[in-house]
KEMARKE-339413 format. One record per residue: residue in three letters; x, y, z of N, C-alpha, C in turn. Coordinates in steps of 0.05 Angstrom, whole numbers, padded with zeros to 5 digits, always signed. Example, Ala and Ser with C-alpha at 12.3 -4.5 7.8 and 13.67 -1.06 7.14 Angstrom:
! residues 2
Ala+00264-00114+00156+00246-00090+00156+00264-00066+00156 Ser+00257-00045+00142+00273-00021+00143+00258+00001+00157 
END
This chain:
! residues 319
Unk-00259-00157+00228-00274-00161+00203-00285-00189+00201 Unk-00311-00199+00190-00323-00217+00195-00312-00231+00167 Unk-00299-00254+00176-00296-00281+00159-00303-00277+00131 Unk-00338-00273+00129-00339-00276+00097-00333-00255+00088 Unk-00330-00227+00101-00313-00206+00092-00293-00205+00075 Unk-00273-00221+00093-00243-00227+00088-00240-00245+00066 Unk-00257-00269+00065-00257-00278+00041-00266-00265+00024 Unk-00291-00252+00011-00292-00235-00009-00271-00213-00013 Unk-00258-00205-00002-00234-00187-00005-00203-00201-00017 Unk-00207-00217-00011-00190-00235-00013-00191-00247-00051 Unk-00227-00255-00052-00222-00267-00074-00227-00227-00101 Unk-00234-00228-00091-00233-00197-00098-00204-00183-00112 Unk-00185-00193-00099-00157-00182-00107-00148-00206-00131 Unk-00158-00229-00126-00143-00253-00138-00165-00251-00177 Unk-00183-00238-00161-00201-00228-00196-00193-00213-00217 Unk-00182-00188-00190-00169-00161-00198-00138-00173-00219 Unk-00124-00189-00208-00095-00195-00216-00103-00220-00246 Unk-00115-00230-00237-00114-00248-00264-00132-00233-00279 Unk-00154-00213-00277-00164-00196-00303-00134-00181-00312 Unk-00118-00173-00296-00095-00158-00307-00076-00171-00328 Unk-00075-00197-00317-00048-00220-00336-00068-00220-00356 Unk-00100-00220-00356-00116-00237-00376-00121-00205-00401 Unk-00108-00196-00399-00099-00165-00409-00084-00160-00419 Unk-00064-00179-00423-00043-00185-00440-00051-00192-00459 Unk-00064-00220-00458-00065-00233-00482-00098-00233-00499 Unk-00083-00246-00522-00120-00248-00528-00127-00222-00549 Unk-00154-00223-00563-00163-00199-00578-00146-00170-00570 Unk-00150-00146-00590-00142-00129-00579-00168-00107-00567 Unk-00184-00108-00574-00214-00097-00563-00209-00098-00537 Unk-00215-00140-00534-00214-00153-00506-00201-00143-00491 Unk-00177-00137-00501-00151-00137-00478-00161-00108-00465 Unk-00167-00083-00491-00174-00056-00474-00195-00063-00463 Unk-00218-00077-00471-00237-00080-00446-00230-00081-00417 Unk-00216-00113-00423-00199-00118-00392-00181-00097-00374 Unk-00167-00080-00386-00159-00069-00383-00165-00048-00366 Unk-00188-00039-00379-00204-00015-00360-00226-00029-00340 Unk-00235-00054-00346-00247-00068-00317-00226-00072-00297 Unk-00200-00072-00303-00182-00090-00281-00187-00076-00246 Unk-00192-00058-00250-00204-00045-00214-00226-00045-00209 Unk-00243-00063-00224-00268-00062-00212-00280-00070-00191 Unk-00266-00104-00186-00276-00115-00158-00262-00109-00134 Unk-00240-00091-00147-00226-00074-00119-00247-00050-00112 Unk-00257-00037-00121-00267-00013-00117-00302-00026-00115 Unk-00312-00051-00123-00331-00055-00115-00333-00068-00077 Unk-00310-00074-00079-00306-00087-00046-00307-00059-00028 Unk-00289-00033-00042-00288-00019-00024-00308-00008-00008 Unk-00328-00008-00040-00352+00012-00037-00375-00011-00019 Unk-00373-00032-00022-00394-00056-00010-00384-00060+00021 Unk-00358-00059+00022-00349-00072+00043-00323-00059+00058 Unk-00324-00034+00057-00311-00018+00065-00271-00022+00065 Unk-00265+00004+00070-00237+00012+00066-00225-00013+00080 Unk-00221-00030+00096-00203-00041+00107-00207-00073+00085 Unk-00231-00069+00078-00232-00106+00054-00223-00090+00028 Unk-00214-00062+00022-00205-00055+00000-00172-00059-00002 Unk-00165-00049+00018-00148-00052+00024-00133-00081+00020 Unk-00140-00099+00041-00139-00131+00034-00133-00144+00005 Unk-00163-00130-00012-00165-00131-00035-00141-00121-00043 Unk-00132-00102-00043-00106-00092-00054-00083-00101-00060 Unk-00083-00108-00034-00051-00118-00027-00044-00155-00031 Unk-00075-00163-00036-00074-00186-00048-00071-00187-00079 Unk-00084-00165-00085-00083-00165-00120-00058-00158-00125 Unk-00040-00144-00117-00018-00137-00121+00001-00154-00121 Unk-00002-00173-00097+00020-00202-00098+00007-00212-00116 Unk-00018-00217-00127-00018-00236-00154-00006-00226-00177 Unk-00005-00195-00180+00008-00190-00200+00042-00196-00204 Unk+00047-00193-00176+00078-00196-00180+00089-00223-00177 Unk+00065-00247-00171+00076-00277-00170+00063-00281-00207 Unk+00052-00265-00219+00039-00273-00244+00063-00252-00273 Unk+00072-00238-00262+00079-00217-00275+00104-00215-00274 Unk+00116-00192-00257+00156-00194-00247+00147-00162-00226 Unk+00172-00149-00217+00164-00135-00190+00158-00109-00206 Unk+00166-00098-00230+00162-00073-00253+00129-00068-00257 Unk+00121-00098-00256+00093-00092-00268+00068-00093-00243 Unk+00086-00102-00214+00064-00098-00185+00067-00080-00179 Unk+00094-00057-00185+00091-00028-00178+00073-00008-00195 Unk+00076-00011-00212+00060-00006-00231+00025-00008-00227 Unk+00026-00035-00224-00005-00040-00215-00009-00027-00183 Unk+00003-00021-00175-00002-00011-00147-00001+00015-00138 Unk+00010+00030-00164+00011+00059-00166-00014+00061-00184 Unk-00017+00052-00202-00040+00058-00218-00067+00046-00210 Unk-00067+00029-00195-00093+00012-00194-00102+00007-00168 Unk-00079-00011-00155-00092-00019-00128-00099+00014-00108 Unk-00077+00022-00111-00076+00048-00090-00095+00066-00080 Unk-00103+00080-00117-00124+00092-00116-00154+00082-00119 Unk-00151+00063-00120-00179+00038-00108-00188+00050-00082 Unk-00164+00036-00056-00161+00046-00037-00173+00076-00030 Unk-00159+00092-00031-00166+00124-00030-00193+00126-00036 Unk-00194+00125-00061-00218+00147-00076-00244+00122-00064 Unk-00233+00097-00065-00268+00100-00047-00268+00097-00017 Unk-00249+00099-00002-00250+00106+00029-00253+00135+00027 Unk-00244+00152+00008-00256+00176+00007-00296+00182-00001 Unk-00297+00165-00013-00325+00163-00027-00344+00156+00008 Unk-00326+00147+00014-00346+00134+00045-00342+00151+00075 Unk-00328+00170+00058-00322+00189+00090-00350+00205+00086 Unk-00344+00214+00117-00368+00232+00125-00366+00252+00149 Unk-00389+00267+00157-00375+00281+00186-00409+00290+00191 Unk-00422+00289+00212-00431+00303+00229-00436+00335+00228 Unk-00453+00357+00206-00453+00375+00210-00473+00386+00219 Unk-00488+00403+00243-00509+00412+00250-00534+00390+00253 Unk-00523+00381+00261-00546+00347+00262-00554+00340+00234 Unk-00535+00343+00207-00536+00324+00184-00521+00313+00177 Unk-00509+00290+00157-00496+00278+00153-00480+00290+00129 Unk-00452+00299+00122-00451+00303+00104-00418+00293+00087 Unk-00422+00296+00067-00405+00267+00056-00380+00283+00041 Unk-00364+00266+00039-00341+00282+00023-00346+00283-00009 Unk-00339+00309-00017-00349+00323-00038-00332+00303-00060 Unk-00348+00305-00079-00336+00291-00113-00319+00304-00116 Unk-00319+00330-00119-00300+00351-00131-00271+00334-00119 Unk-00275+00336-00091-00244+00319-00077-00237+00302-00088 Unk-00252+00288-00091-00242+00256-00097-00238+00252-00126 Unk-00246+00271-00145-00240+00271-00169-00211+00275-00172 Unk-00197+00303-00150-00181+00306-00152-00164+00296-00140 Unk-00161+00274-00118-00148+00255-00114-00139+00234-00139 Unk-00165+00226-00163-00153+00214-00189-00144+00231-00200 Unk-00144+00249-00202-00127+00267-00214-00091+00270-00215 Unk-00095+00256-00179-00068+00268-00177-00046+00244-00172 Unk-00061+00213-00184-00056+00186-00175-00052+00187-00204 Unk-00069+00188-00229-00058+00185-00254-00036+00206-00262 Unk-00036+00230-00260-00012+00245-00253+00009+00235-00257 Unk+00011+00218-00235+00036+00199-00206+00038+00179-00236 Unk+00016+00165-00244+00022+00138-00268+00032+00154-00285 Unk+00025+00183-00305+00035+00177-00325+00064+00188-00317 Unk+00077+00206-00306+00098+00204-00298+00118+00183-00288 Unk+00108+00168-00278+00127+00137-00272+00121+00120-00295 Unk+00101+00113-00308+00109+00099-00344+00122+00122-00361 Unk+00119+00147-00360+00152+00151-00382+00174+00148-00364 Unk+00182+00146-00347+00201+00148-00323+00215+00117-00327 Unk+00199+00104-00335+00196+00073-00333+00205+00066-00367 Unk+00191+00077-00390+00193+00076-00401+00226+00091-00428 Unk+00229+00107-00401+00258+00120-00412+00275+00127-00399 Unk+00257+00153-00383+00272+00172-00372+00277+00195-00382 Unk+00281+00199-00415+00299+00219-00423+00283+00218-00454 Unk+00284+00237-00459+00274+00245-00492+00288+00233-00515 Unk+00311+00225-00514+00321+00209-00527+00307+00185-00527 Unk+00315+00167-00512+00310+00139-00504+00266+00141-00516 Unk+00255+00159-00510+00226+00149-00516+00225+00156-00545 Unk+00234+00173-00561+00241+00174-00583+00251+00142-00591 Unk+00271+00129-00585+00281+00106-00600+00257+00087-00600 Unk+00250+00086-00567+00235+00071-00559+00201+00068-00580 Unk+00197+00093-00581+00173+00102-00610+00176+00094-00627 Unk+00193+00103-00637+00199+00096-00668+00203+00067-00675 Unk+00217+00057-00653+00214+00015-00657+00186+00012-00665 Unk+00175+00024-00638+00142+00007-00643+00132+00011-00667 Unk+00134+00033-00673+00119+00050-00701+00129+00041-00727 Unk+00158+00035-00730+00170+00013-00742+00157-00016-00748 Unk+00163-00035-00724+00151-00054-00719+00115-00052-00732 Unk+00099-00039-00725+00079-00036-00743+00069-00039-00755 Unk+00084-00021-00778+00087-00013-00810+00096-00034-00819 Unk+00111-00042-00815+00123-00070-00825+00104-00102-00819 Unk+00092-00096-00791+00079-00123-00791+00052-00125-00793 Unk+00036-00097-00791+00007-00094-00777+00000-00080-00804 Unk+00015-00056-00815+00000-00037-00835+00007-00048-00863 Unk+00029-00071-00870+00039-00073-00896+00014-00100-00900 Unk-00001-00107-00883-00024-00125-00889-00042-00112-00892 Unk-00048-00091-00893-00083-00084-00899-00075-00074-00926 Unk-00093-00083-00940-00098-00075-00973-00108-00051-00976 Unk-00095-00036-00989-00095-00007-00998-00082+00021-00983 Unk-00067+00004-00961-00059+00015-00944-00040+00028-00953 Unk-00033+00061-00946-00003+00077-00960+00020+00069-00948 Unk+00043+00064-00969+00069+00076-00967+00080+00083-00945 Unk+00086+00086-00922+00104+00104-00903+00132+00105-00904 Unk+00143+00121-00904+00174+00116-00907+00186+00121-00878 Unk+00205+00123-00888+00228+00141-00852+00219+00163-00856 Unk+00218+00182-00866+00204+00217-00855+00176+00216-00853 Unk+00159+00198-00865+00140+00198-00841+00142+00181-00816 Unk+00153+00160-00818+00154+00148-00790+00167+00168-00771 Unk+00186+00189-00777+00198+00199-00757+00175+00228-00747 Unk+00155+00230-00771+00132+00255-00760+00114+00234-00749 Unk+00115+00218-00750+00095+00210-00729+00098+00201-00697 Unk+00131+00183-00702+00142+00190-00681+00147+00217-00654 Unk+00147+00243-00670+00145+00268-00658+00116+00276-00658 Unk+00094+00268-00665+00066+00267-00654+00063+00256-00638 Unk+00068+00227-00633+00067+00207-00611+00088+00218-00587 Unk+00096+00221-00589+00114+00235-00566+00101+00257-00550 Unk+00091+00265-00560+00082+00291-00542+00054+00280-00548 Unk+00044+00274-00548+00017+00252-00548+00005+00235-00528 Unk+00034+00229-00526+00043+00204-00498+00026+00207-00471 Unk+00043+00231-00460+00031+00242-00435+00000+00244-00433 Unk-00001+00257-00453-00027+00262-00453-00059+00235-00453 Unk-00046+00218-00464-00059+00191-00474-00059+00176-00447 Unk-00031+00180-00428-00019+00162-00411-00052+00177-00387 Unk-00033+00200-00385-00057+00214-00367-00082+00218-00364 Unk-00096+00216-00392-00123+00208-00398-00134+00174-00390 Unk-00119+00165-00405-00130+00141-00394-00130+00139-00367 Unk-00110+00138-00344-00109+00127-00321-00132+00135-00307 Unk-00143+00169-00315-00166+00184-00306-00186+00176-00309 Unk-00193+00165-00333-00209+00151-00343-00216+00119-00334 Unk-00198+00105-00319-00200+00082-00317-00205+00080-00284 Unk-00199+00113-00275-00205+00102-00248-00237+00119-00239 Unk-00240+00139-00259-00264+00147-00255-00287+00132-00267 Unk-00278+00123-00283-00304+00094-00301-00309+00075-00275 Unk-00288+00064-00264-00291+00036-00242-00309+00054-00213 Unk-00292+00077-00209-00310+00090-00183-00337+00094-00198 Unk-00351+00090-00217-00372+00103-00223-00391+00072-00221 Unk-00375+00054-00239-00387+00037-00244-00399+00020-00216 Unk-00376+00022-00201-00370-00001-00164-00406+00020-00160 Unk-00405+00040-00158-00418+00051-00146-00447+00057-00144 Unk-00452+00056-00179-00481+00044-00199-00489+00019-00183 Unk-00466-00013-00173-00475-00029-00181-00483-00030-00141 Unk-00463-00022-00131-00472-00023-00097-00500-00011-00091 Unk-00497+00017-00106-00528+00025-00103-00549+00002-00098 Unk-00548-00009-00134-00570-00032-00151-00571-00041-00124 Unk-00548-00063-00111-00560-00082-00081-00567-00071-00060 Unk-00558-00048-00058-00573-00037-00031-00546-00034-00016 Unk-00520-00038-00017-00501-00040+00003-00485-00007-00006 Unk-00491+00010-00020-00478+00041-00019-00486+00051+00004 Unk-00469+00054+00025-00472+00070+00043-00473+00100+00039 Unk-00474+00115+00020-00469+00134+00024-00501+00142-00008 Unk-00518+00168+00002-00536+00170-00014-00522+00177-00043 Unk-00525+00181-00069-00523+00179-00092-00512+00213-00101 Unk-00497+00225-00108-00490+00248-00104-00510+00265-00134 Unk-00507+00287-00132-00521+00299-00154-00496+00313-00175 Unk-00492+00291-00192-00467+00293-00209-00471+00324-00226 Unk-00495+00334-00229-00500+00356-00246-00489+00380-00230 Unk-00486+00378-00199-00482+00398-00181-00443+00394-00177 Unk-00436+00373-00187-00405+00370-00188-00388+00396-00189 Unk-00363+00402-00179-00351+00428-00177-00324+00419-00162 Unk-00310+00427-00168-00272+00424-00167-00270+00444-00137 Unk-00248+00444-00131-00233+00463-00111-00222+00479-00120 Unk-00225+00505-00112-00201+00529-00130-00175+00518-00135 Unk-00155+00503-00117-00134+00497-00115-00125+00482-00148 Unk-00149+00471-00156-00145+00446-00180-00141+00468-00203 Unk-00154+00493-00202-00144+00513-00225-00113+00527-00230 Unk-00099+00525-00200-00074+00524-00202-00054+00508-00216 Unk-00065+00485-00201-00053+00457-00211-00050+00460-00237 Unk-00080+00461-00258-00084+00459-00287-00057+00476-00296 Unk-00061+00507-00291-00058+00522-00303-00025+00522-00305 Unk-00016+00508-00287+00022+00510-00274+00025+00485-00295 Unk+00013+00460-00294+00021+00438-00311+00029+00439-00342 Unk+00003+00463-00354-00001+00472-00375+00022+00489-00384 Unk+00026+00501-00374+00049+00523-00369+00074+00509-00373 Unk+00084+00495-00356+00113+00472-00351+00104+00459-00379 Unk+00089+00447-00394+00087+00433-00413+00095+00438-00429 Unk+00101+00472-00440+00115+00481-00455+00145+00485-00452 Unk+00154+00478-00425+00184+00482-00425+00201+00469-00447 Unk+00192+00443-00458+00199+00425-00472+00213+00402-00454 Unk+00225+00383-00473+00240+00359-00460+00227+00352-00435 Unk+00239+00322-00425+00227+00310-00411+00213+00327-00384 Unk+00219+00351-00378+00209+00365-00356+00174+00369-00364 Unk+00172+00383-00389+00154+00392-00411+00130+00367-00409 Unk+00142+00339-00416+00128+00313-00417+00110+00310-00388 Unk+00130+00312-00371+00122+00303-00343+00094+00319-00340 Unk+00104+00341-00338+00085+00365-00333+00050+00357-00349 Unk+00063+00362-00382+00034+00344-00396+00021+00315-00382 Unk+00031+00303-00371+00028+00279-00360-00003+00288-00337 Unk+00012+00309-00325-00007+00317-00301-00033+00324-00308 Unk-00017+00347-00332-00038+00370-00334-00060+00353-00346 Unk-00062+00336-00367-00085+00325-00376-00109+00305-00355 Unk-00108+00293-00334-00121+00289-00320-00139+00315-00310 Unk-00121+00335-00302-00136+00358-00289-00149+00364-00308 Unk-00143+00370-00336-00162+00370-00355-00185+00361-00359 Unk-00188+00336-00359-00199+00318-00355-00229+00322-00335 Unk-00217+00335-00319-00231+00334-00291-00250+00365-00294 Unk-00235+00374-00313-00252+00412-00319-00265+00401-00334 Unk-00262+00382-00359-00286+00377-00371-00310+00364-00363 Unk-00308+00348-00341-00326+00340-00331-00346+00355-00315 Unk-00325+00377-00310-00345+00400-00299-00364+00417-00319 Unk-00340+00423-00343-00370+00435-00362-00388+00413-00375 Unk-00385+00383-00368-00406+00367-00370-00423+00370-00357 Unk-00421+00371-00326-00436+00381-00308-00453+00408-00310 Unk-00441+00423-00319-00451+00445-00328-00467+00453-00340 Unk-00474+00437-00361-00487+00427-00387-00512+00419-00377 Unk-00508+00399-00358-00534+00382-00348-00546+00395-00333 Unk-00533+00417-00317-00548+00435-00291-00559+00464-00313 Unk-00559+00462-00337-00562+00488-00343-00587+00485-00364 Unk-00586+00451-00369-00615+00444-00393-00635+00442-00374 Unk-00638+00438-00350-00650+00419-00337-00683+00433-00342 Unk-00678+00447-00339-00710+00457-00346-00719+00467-00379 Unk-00703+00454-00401-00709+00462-00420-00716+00440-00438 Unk-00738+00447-00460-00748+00428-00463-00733+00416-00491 Unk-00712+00427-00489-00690+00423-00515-00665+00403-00499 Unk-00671+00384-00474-00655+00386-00458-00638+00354-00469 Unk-00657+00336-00476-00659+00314-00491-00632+00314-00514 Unk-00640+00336-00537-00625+00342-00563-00599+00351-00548 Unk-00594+00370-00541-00576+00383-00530-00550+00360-00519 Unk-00562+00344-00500-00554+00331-00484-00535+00297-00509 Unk-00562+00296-00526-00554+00269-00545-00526+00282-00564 Unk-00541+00303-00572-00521+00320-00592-00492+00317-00580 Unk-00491+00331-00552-00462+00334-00538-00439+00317-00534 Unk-00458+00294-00529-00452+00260-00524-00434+00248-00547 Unk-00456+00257-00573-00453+00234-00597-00421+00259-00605 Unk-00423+00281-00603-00406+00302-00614-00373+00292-00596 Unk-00377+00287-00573-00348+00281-00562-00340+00265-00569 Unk-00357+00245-00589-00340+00216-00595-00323+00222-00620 Unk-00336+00248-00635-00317+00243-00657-00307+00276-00662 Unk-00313+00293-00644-00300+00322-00648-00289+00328-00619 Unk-00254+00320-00624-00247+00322-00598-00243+00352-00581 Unk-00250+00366-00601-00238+00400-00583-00267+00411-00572 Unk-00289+00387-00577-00317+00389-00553-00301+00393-00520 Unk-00285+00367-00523-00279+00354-00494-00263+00392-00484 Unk-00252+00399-00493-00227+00427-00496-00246+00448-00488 Unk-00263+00446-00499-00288+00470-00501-00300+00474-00466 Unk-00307+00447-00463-00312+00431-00442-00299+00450-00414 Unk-00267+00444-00420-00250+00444-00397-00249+00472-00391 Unk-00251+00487-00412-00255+00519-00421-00275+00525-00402 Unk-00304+00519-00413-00329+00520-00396-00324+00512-00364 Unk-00315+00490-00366-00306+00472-00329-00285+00499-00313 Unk-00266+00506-00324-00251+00521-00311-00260+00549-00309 Unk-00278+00563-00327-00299+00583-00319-00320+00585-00298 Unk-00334+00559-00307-00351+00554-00274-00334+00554-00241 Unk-00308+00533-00248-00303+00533-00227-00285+00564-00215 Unk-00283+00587-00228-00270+00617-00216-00294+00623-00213 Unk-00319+00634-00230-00344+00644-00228-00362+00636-00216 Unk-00362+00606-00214-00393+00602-00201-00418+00601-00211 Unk-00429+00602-00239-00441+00606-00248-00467+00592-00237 Unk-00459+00566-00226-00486+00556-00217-00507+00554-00191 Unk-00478+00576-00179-00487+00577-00154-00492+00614-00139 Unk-00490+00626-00159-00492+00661-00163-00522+00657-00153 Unk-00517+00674-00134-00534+00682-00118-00541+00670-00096 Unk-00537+00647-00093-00547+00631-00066-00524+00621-00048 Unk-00532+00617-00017-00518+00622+00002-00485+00613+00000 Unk-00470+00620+00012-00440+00607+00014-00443+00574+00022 Unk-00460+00570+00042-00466+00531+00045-00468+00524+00020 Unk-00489+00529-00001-00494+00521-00027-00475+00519-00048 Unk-00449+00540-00041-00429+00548-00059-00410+00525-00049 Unk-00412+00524-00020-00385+00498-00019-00395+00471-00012 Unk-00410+00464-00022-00428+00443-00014-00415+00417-00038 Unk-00413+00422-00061-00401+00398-00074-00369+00397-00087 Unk-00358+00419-00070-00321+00425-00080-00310+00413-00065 
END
């Protein structure tokens, strides 16, 4: 690896770790800003400067977290952050040789590689966080406590809560958890792969041509996954949690397909604009769009809808 390589990889990890500590403190906006940038110059090295300066990057950001932090919070960062940096864009940069074209590893995969890395996070933060349905229960109710008492008894005109609602909200938040835990991580690693990837383009250093996100499509296998997680979610107790933990990424990942869906199905209409603004502005504040979504995503991906009629290459070309 060439010298200035190694240094940009290098300072790359040392960006990555102090955006993390700098995530702690400070505004609370800020801090979720920071928060969801913290993999960015890992996954911009990967994508600029391939798997082995990601890597580097990695394993350097990781010791800053744990000489900045304690060893709870570099595992943590290394299951959630550094790792799948790694992966999902050495996966983004694979390729193979077919019939004298070049052809690249499909989104659908690599989606479901974050899929199955936030999974891995939110299961090890309640794991981390308890263990046991008891313990995240106590653990809730402090915060939600804590709160009400220091955050909600200052805003003017704010209601009343007593103990029976702190304890219904507590039992919302609980089974909330997973779901929030597993959204985000999905979210934070598909925003950074999107973003590294926008900005490599912009300079010219994306090795790999620009994929056609409207043609996006899952693997059959990921409807299993959904459908088993979904299923276990209802066992209840911490088995129940875990399970939610998973299942919402894969979620996640169906709705992006009936996003995709959406866009491959206006494209020639001249309503495609409205449609499109409407859908957008509607997920921000009617969440059972996103549900609708996953409904639509997990239909396409048994049926096919966008690919009925045309050859089997065309059908496995972006799963």
């Amino acid at each position: 690896m060439p010298t200035n390589a190694f240094i940009l990889a290098l300072a790359a990890g040392l960006i990555s770790a102090v955006v993390f500590a700098s995530a702690t403190t400070g505004a609370f906006l800020l801090r979720i800003v920071l928060f969801l940038l913290t993999p960015l110059s890992l996954y911009l090295t990967g994508l600029g400067l391939g798997p082995v300066a990601a890597a580097i990057a990695a394993i350097t950001a990781t010791a800053g977290v744990l000489l900045i932090a304690n060893p709870m919070a570099a595992e943590v960062y290394a299951i959630s952050t550094a790792l799948p940096a790694v992966i999902c864009t050495r996966l983004t940069l694979l390729s193979r040789e077919v019939e004298g074209e070049r052809e690249w590893y499909p989104i659908g995969r690599i989606t479901v590689a974050a899929a199955i890395f936030s999974g891995a996070f939110a299961i090890l933060a309640l794991i981390l966080m308890g263990g046991d349905v008891e313990t995240l229960t106590k653990l809730l109710r402090t915060v939600i406590e804590s709160f009400v008492k220091t955050e909600l008894s200052q805003i003017p005109g704010a209601p009343a809560i007593g103990p029976a609602e702190i304890d219904e909200i507590t039992r919302s938040t609980l089974y909330s958890l997973p779901w929030a835990l597993g959204l985000l991580a999905m979210g934070t690693i598909l925003l950074n792969l999107w973003l590294a990837g926008r900005i490599t383009l912009a300079s010219g250093r994306l090795r790999r041509p620009w994929p056609d996100l409207a043609a996006f499509s899952l693997p059959t296998g990921a409807t299993f996954v959904l459908l088993i997680a979904i299923a276990l979610s209802f066992v209840g107790g911490l088995a129940g949690l875990l399970a939610a933990g998973v299942a919402a990424p894969f979620t996640l990942a169906f709705a992006l397909v009936g996003l995709a869906l959406v866009h491959s199905l206006t494209r020639n209409s001249p309503w495609r604009t409205f449609i499109l603004a409407a859908l957008y502005v509607g997920l921000l504040f009617v969440p059972h769009i996103g549900l609708l979504l996953a409904i639509a995503g997990l239909a396409e991906t048994v049926f096919h809808y966008r690919t009925a009629g045309k050859p089997p290459e065309a059908q496995n070309r972006d799963q």
